[in-house]
Every structure is written in C-alpha cells, then in structure tokens.
C-alpha positions as CSV (number, residue, x, y, z in Angstrom):
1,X,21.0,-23.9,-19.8
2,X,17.3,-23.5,-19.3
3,X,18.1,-21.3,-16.1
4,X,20.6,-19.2,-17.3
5,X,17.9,-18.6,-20.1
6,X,15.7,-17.6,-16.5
7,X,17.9,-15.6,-15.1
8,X,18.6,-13.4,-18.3
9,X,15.1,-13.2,-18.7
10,X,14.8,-11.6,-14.8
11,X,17.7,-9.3,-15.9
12,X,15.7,-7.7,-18.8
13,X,12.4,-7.4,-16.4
14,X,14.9,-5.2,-14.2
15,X,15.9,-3.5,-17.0
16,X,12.5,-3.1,-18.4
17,X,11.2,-1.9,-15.0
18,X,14.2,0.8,-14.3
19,X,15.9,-2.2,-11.4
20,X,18.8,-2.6,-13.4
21,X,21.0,1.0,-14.5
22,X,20.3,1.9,-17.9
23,X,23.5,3.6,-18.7
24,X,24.2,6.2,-21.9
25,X,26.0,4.2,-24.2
26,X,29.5,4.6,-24.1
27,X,32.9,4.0,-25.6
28,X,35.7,3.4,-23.4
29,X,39.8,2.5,-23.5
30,X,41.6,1.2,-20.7
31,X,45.2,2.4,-20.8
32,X,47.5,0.5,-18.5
33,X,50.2,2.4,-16.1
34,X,53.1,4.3,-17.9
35,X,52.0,3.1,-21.6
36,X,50.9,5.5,-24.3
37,X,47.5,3.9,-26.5
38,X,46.3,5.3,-29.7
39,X,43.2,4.0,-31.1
40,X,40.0,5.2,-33.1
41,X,35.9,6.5,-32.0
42,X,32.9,7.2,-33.7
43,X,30.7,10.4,-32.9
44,X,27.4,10.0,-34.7
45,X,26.0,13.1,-32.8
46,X,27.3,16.5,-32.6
47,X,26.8,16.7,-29.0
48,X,30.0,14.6,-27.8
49,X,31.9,14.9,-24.4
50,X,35.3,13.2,-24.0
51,X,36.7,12.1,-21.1
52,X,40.5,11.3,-20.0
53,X,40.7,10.3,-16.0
54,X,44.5,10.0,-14.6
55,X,45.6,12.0,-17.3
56,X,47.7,15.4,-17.2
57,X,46.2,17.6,-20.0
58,X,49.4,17.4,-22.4
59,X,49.0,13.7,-22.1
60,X,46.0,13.8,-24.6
61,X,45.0,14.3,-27.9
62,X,42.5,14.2,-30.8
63,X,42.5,13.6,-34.3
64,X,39.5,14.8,-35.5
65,X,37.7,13.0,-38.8
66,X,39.8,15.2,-40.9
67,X,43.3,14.2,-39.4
68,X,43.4,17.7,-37.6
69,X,45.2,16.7,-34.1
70,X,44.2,19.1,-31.3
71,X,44.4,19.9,-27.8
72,X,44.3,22.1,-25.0
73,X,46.1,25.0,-27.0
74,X,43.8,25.0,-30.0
75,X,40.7,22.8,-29.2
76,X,38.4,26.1,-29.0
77,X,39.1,27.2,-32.8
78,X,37.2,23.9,-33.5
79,X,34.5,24.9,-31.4
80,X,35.8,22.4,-28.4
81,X,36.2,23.5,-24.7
82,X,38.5,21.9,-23.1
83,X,38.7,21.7,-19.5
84,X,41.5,19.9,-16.7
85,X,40.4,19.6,-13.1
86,X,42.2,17.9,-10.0
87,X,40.5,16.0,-7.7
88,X,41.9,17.9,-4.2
89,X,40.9,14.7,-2.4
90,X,42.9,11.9,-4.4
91,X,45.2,14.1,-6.9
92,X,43.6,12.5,-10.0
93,X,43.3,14.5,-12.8
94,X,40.5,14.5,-15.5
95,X,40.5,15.9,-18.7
96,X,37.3,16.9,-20.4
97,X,37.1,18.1,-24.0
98,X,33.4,18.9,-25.1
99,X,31.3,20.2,-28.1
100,X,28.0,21.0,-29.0
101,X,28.9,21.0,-32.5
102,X,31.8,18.6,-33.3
103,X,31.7,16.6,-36.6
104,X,30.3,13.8,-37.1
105,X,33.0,10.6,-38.2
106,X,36.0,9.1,-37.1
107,X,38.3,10.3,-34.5
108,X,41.4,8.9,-33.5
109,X,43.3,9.9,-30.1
110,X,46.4,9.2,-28.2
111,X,46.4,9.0,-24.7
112,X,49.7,8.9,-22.4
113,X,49.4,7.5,-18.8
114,X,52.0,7.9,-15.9
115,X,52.1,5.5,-13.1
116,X,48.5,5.2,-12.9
117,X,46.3,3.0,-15.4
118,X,43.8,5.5,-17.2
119,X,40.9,6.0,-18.5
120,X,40.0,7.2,-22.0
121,X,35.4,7.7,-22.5
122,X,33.2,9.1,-25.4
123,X,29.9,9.7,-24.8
124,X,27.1,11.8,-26.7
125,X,23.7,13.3,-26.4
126,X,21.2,11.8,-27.2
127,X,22.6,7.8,-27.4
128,X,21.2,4.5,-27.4
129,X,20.9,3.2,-23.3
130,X,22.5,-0.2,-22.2
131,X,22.7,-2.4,-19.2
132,X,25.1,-5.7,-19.0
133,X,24.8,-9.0,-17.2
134,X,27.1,-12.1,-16.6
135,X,26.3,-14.4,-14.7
136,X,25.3,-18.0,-14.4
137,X,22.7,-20.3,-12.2
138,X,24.7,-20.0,-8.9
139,X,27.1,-18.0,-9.2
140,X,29.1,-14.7,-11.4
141,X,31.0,-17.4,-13.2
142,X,32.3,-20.6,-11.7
143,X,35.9,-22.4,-13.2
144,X,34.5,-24.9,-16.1
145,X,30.8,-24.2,-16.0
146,X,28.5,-21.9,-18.4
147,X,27.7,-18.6,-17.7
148,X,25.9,-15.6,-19.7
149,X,26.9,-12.8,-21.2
150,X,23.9,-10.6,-21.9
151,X,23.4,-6.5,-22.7
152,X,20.5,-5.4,-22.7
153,X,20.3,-2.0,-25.4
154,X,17.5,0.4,-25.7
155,X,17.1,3.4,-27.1
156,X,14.4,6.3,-25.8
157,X,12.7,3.4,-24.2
158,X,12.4,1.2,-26.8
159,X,14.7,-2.1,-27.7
160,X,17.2,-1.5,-30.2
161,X,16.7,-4.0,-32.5
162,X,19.1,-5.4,-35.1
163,X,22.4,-4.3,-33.0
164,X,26.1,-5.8,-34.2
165,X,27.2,-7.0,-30.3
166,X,30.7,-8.9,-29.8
167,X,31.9,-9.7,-26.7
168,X,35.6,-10.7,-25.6
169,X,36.7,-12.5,-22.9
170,X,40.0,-11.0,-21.1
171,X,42.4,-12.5,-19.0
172,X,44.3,-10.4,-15.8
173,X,46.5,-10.1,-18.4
174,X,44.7,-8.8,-21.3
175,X,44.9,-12.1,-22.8
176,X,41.9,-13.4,-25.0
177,X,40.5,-16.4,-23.9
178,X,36.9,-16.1,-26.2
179,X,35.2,-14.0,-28.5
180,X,31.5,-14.0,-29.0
181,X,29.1,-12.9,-31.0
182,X,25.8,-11.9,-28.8
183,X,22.5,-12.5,-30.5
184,X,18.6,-11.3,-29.9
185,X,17.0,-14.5,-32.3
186,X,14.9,-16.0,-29.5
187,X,17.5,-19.6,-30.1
188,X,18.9,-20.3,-26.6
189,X,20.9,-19.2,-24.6
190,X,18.6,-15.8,-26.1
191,X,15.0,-16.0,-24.1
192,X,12.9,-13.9,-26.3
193,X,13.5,-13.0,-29.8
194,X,13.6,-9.0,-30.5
195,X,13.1,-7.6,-26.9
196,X,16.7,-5.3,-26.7
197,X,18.6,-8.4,-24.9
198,X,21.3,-9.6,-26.9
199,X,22.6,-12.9,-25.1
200,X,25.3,-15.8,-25.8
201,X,27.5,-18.3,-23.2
202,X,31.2,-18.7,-22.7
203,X,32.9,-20.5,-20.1
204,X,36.8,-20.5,-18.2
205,X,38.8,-23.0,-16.8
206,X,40.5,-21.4,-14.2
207,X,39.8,-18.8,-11.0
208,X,40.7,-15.6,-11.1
209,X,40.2,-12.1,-11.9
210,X,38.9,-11.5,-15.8
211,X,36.7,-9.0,-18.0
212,X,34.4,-8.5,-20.7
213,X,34.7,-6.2,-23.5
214,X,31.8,-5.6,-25.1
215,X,31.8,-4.0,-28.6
216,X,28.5,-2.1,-29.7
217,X,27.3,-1.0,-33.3
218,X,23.4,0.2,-33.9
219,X,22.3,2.3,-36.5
220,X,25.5,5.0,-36.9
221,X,26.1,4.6,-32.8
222,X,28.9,2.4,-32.0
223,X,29.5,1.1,-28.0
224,X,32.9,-0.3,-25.8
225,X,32.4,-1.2,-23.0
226,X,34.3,-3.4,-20.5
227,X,32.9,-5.0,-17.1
228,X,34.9,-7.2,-14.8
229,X,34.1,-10.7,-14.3
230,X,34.8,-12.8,-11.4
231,X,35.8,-17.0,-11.8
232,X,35.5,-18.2,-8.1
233,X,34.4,-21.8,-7.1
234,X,32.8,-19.9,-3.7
235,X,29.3,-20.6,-2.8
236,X,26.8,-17.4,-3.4
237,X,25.5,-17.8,0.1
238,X,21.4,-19.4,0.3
239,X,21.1,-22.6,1.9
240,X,17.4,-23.0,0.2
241,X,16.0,-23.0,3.5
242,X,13.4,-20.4,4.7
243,X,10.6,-19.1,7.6
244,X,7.7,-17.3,6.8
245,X,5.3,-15.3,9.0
246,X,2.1,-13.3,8.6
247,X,2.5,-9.9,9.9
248,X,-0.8,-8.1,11.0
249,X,0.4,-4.3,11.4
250,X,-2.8,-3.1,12.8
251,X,-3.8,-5.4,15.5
252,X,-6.9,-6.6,13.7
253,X,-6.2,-9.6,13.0
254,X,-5.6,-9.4,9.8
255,X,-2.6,-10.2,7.1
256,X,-0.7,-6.9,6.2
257,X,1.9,-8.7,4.8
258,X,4.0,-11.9,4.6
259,X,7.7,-12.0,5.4
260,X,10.0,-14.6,3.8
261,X,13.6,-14.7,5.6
262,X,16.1,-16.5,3.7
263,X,19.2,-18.8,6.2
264,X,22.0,-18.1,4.5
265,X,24.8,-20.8,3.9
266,X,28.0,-18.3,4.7
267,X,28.3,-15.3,6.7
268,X,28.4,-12.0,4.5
269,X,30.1,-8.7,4.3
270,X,28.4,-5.4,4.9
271,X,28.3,-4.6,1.0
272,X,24.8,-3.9,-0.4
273,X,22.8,-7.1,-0.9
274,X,19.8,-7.2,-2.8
275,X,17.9,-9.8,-1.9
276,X,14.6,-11.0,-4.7
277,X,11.7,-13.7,-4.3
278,X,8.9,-14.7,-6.6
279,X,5.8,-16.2,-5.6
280,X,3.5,-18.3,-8.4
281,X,-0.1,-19.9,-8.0
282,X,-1.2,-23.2,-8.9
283,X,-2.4,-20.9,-12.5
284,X,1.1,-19.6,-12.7
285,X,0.1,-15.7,-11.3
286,X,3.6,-14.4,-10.0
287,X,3.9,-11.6,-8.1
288,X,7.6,-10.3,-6.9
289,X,9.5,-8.7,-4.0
290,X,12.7,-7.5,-3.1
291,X,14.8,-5.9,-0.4
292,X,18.1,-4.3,0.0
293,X,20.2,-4.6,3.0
294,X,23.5,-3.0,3.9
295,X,25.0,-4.7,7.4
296,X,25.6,-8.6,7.6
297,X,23.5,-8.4,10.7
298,X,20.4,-7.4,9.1
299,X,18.7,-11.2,7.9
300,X,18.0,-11.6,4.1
301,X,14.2,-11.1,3.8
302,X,11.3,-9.7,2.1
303,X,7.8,-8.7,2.6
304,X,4.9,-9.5,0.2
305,X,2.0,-6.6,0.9
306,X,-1.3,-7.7,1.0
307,X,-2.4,-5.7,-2.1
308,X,0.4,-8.2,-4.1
309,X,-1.3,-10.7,-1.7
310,X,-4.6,-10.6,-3.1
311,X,-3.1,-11.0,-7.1
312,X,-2.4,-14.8,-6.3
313,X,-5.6,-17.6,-7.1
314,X,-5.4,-21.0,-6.2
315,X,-3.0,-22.8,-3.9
316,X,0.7,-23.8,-3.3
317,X,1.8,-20.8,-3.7
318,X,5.7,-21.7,-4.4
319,X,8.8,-19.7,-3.9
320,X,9.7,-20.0,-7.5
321,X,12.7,-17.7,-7.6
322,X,15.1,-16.3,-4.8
323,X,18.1,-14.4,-6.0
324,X,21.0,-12.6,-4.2
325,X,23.0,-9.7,-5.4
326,X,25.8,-7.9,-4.3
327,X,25.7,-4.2,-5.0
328,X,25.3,-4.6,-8.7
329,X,26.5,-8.1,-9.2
330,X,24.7,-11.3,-9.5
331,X,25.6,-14.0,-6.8
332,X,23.0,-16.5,-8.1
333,X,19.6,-17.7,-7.5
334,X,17.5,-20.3,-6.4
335,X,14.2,-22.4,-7.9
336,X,10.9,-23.8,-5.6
337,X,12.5,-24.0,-2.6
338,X,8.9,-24.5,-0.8
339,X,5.4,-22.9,-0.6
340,X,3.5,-20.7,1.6
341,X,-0.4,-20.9,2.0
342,X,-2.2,-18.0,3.2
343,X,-6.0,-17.7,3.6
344,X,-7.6,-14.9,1.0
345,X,-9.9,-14.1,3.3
346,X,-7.5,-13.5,6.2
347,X,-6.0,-11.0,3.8
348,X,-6.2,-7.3,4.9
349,X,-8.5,-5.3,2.7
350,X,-9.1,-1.7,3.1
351,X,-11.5,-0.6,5.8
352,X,-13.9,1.5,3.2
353,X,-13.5,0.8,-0.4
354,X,-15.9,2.8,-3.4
355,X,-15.3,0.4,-6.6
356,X,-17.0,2.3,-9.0
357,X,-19.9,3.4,-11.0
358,X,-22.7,0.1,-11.1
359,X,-25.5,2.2,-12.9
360,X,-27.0,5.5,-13.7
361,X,-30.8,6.1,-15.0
362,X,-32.8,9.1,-16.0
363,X,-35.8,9.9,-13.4
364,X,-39.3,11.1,-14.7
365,X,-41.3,12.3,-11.0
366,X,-43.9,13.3,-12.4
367,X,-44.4,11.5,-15.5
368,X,-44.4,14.7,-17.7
369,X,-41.7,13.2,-20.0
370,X,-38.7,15.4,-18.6
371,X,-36.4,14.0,-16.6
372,X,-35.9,15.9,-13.1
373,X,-32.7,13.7,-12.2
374,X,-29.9,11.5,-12.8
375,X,-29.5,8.8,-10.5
376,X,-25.7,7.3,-10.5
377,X,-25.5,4.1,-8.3
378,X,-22.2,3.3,-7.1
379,X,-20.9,0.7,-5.1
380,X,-19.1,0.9,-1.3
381,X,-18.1,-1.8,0.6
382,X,-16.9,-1.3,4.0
383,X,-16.1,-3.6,7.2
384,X,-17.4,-1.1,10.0
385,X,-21.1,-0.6,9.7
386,X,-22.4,2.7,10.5
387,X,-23.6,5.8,9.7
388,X,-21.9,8.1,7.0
389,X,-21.7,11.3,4.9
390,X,-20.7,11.9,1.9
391,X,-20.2,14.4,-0.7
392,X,-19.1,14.5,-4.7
393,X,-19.2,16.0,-8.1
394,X,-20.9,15.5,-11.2
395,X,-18.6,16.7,-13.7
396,X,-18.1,17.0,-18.0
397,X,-15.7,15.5,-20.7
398,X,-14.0,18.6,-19.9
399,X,-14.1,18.4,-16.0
400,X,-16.5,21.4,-16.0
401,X,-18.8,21.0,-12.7
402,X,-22.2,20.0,-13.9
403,X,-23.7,18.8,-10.7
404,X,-23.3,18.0,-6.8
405,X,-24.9,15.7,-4.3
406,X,-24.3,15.7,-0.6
407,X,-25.7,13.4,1.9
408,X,-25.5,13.5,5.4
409,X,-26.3,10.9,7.0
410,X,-26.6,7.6,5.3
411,X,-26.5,3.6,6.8
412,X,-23.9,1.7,5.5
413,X,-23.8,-2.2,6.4
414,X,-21.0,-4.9,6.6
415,X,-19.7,-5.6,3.5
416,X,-21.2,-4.4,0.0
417,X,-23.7,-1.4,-0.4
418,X,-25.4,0.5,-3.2
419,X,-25.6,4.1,-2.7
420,X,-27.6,6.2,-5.3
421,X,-26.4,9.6,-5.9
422,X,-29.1,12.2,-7.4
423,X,-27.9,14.9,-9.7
424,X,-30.3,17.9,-10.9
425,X,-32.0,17.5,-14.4
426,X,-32.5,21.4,-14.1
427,X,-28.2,21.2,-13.8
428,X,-27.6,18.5,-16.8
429,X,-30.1,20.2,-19.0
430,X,-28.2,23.8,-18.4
431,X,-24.6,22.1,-19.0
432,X,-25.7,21.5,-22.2
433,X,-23.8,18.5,-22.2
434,X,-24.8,14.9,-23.1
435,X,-22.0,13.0,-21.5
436,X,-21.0,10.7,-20.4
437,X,-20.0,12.0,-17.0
438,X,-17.9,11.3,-14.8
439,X,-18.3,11.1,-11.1
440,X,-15.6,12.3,-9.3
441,X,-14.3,14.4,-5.7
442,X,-15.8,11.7,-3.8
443,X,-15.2,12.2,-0.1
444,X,-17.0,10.1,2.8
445,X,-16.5,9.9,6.3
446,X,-17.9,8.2,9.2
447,X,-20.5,10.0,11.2
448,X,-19.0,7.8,14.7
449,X,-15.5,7.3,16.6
450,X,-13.6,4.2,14.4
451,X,-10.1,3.0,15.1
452,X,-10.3,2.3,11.0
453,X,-9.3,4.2,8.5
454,X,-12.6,4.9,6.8
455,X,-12.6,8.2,5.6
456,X,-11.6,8.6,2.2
457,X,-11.6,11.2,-0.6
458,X,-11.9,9.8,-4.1
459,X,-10.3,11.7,-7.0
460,X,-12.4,9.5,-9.6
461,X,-15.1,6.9,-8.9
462,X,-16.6,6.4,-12.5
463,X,-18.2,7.4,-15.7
464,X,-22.0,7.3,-16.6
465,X,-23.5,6.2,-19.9
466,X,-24.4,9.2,-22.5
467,X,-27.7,10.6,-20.8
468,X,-30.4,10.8,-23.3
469,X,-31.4,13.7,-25.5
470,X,-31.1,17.1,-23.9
471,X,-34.6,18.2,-24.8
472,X,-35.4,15.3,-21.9
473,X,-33.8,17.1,-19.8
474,X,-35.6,19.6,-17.4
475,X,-33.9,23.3,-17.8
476,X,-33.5,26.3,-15.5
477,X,-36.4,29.2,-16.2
478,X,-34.6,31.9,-18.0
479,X,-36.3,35.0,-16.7
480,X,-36.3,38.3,-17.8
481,X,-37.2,42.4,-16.0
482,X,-39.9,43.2,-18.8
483,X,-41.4,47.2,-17.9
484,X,-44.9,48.3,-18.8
485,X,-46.3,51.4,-18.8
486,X,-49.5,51.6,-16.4
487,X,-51.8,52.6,-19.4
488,X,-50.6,50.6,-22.4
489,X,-49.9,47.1,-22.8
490,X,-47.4,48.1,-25.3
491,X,-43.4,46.8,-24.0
492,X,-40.9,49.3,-24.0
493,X,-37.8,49.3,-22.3
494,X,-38.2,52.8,-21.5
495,X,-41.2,52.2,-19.1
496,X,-40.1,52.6,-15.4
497,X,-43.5,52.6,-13.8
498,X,-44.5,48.7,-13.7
499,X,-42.1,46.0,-13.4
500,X,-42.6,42.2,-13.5
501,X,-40.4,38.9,-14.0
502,X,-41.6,37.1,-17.6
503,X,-40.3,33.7,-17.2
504,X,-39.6,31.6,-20.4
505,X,-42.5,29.8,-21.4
506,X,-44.6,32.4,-19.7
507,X,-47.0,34.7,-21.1
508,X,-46.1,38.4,-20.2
C-alpha cells in the first residue's frame, strides 16, 4: 500500500509540474454499435460545445433544461450552431452543436449509433481541469492485487477542493464489478490531504480488457469520464539492474552529466516510453530526470546535468525511484535499486561565474563630507586566470540609468575575486534617487584566446543598500549664460556685450 500511496504522490508532482495532461473537464457517453442511448448533462456555463463522433446529424438530439428538443433544423432559434463534418480520410462523421449563450441546467439528449460504437461529449469554457491515474506498484493492474484509482482535479491552477468523485469499475461487457468513492482526506490509499488528488483502491480477479468511469461533481460543474484499464499478469519490463557513467562533454575533464541506463527484463515495442529516475542524498535532497524514447532500439536511460548534480549533499546517492511508462500509461516502477557516487568537486561548474553584489560603501576623497563615489563590490569566480574587461550599469527602482563603470583591463585569479565597481557621486546625487540600486547589464570578457566559455553578459547581478542622504551626495554644477553690460554691474538679460558662465554656488 505504502507504494501505491508513492506512486500517486509522483502522479500529482506530474500534474503539478504540467508532466501529466491536464485536460478540460468533460462529460462523456459511450454508445455502443447500432443502439440508441438517452441520458441527462449539466451545463453550469453558457459557453458549452457538444460533441457527437460516428453520428449522422439526424441521429442526435437535445432537450434543453426546459424540455425543448432541438436539432439541426431549429438549433439556431436557440442561439446554437450546429455544425456536421466528415472526416474524408476515415468517413466518420462528427456532429458539433455550440453556444455562447446556452442556458444554464439540465439537458437531456438521445443519441442513435449505426454500426459504429459512438461517442456523445460536453464540455464548456471556462471548467475545472483533471488528469486520471490507475495503476499499481508494478504494473496497470495485475489479476487479484491492489491498484489505484486517482484524479487529480484543478481548477485555474489551483486544487479543487471538496469534489463529489465516484468511480466504477466496468467489465468488457459493461458489467460492474466495483464502485468507489474517491477521497482527498490525507487516510491512505490518499497521500496528502487537500492537494486536488482524490484517490481510493480496487482490485479484479481476472485478465482482461476493463474501464473506469469516473463521475465528477464540484461546485455547479459535474464530470464523466471513462479510461480503459488493463488486468494482465505481464511483467512491466526493468530487471532492477543498471550502469552508470560520467559524461565529460567538453574534454576537460570534468562531469557534464551522469547517465543511468536501465537493462530491461523484456524486449519492447516501438510505442513511446517514458522512462523516470530519482536520485536522494544521505539528507534526503532528491533531484529527478526523465527521457522519452520512441524505437525499442534506443536503451532506457537518462542523464542527470551537472547543475541537478550539484543540488545533492552527502553520500550514497541512491536510485530511489525508476518508473516506466508507455505513451500515457503507467507500466510500474521500481525502489533503491543501487547508488552512484560522484565527486562534487569533479562536477562541471561554469567557466566564469558573477554571484552577486557582496558590498557597496559611500567614498569621501577628500574628506570634505560629500561623497564623490559609490563603490559596489561584487563577487567573480572564474577557472581561467587572466586578464579581463568589463562593463555595467548603475540603474534605479525604475531601471532609469543612474550610472556606468567600465574597466578595461583587470586581473582575475583562479577561483574567487572581488572586483569594486565605482559609480559617480556627481551621477547619484543628480538621479535624485536614494536607492537601493541595482547593478545590472553586466558584460565581461577575456582580454586572451580561451577554449572556455568565459564571456558572459549579466542581465542582473544585485542590489545595493539605500545610499545615504542625498545632501551627501556630490552634484553636477548647474551653470547658467548671465550678460552684463560693460558699464554697470546691474544683470539684465538684455545685455549682449559681456558674457560669462555663473556656476551654482558661485558668485557672479
């Protein structure tokens, strides 16, 4: 129980993290070959489109909440278009009936089917999002052993709490064989209580081909939905045995990645597999990877970067998970199967990297109380010693340029180095802004030949403190044409003899 509880728990990451199809809630009938169904829908929203596939036009119709039937000879008096469209490739036909304002209530309709089994879907815009699983610790469902039923149900992102979800079990036949209730409470087989993942267990004694019809009702919106579900005592295919390599990409000698390959247990078809591993440190860090592949001869493996690399502390690092999927359905999954060990400090790192802002300080030259500069140390560590240039901005809360600094020619050394970048008093104390700043357009490049990558050009390095009052600040001289007459000392704008520059806090 406690991994099917694991596995439902990976199932809502995926759906959390957009792996797993979140689909528009739907509600759909299956109509068997040459029978005729009537049954009942709700439409909470006005925008509604209907949808009957292997259906000739006259073989539908809809009762609206007011027991008015229509179809395709008066749908548009009741503001519905109504649409039928052959498929040239296959001959199946598809009915669409839409509205933008239909009423909200119940519906009924009655659907008529020929030869083919059809199809009868409601959907509408906007509606609560859903994903399903089933599925159980090796396998989709094996004869006599447990295996989940989940659905995961959002709505604009969020989990949709406090959902009414039954599930039924179907035979080839149509037969029930079980009915559940699905539940979000957090009491096994439910891992968490109130995340959107409604969960219960079922199992069925025999092989053979079944389904799941799930039955949806949250807040006005109401959901049917049916998935097929496999009963096959088949292995899923991983023997549990693994090799792992580093792989250094660049010839330095350095770990880019680490590749896991999977020895499978049975040969495979050329469907799409998804193949996922999880990797945990001795302080339970996990960090995850996952690969699809398409042809039987391509081997079942992924590849760890070196960035995911360097999230994992303290040794074994253990394969904790490895799960197999085909196309979209669960084949089963593995537990610590081994470990790996990888040094840290073998790990690739980039060749340059600029961590941030470390500190930032008025300067006083001259000791006159003013500050003539701001001096904003940051922090670059590269592995190529050398020397560099480099150039960035100074810029406000409202990324108005404030300042610059350019160097061009600086020594940087092996590993860590503080650079101090000067910006203009005369600059901060015209801005007329306080801060804090940030320091961004940071671009630096090697003044030598490298095979490394060390140039780089930095959007956003960091953010100073709030500089100190702006009266500290030193400010550009405002200067103004004043004109004197030769003979007077009175101003006058009208004087064009004698002209001279008064600068602020100069005498004219």
């Amino acid at each position: 129980m406690k991994k099917i509880i694991l596995l439902i728990g990976l199932m809502l990451a995926s759906a959390v993290t957009g792996a797993a199809p979140m689909l528009p809630l739907v509600q759909s009938f299956h109509i068997p070959s040459g029978s005729v169904v009537q049954d009942s829908f709700h439409v909470e929203n006005r925008s509604v489109n209907m949808m009957a596939v292997n259906v000739d036009s006259n073989g539908l119709t809809i009762l609206l909440p007011d027991g008015t039937a229509i179809d395709e000879s008066n749908s548009s008096s009741y503001a519905f278009t109504w649409t039928n469209s052959e498929n040239p490739s296959n001959g199946v036909n598809t009915v669409s009936v839409t509205s933008e304002d239909a009423p909200v209530g119940d519906y009924g309709f009655i659907v008529s089917s020929d030869s083919n089994a059809s199809v009868f879907s409601v959907t509408e815009t906007p509606s609560p999002s859903f994903s399903t699983f089933i599925g159980s610790e090796q396998s989709t469902a094996e004869p006599g052993r447990y295996f989940a039923i989940a659905m995961a149900l959002t709505n604009s992102g969020s989990p949709a709490l406090g959902a009414a979800i039954s599930a039924e079990i179907l035979d080839d036949d149509g037969l029930v064989l079980d009915t559940l209730q699905l539940a979000d409470d957090g009491t096994a087989p439910d891992s968490r209580q109130n995340d959107g993942v409604y969960t219960a267990v079922s199992s069925v004694a025999q092989e053979g081909k079944c389904s799941v019809r799930y039955v949806v009702e949250w807040s006005g919106h109401k959901g049917r939905v049916v998935k097929p579900l496999r009963v096959s005592s088949s292995t899923f295919g991983l023997s549990g045995e693994f090799d792992s390599e580093t792989v250094d990409d660049n010839g330095n000698g350095l770990v880019d990645s680490l590749k896991l390959t999977f020895i499978e247990s049975q040969e495979r078809d050329n469907a799409e597999h998804t193949i996922t591993a999880r990797l945990t440190d001795a302080d339970g860090q996990t960090i995850d990877a996952a690969r699809a592949v398409y042809s039987s001869n391509e081997p079942l493996s992924v590849e760890f970067s070196a960035e995911s690399l360097k999230k994992l502390g303290e040794h074994p690092w253990t394969i904790s998970f490895v799960g197999l999927m085909r196309i979209a359905e669960p084949l089963g999954y593995l537990t610590d199967i081994g470990t790996v060990s990888v040094d840290p400090s073998d790990i690739e790192s980039p060749a340059l990297t600029v961590t941030g802002v470390i500190n930032d300080r008025g300067v006083d030259e001259n000791d006159d109380g003013i500050f003539e500069k701001l001096e904003v140390s940051v922090e670059i560590i590269t592995r190529e010693a050398g020397y560099y240039g480099l150039s960035t901005d100074l810029r406000g809360s409202e990324d108005e340029l404030v300042s610059d600094d350019g160097k061009t020619s600086i020594y940087l050394s092996t590993g860590s180095n503080t650079v101090a970048l000067s910006f203009l008093g005369s600059d901060i104390g015209g801005a007329g802004a306080s801060g804090p700043f940030k320091v961004s357009n940071f671009l630096i490049y090697p003044n030598f030949n490298s095979r490394e990558e060390v140039a780089d050009l930095i959007d956003y390095v960091g953010d100073t403190r709030a500089i100190a009052a702006l009266s500290l600040w030193d400010v550009v001289p405002i200067c103004r044409l004043i004109k004197v007459d030769k003979h007077q000392s009175q101003k006058s704008s009208s004087f064009t003899e004698v002209g001279f520059l008064a600068c602020a806090g100069v005498a004219a």
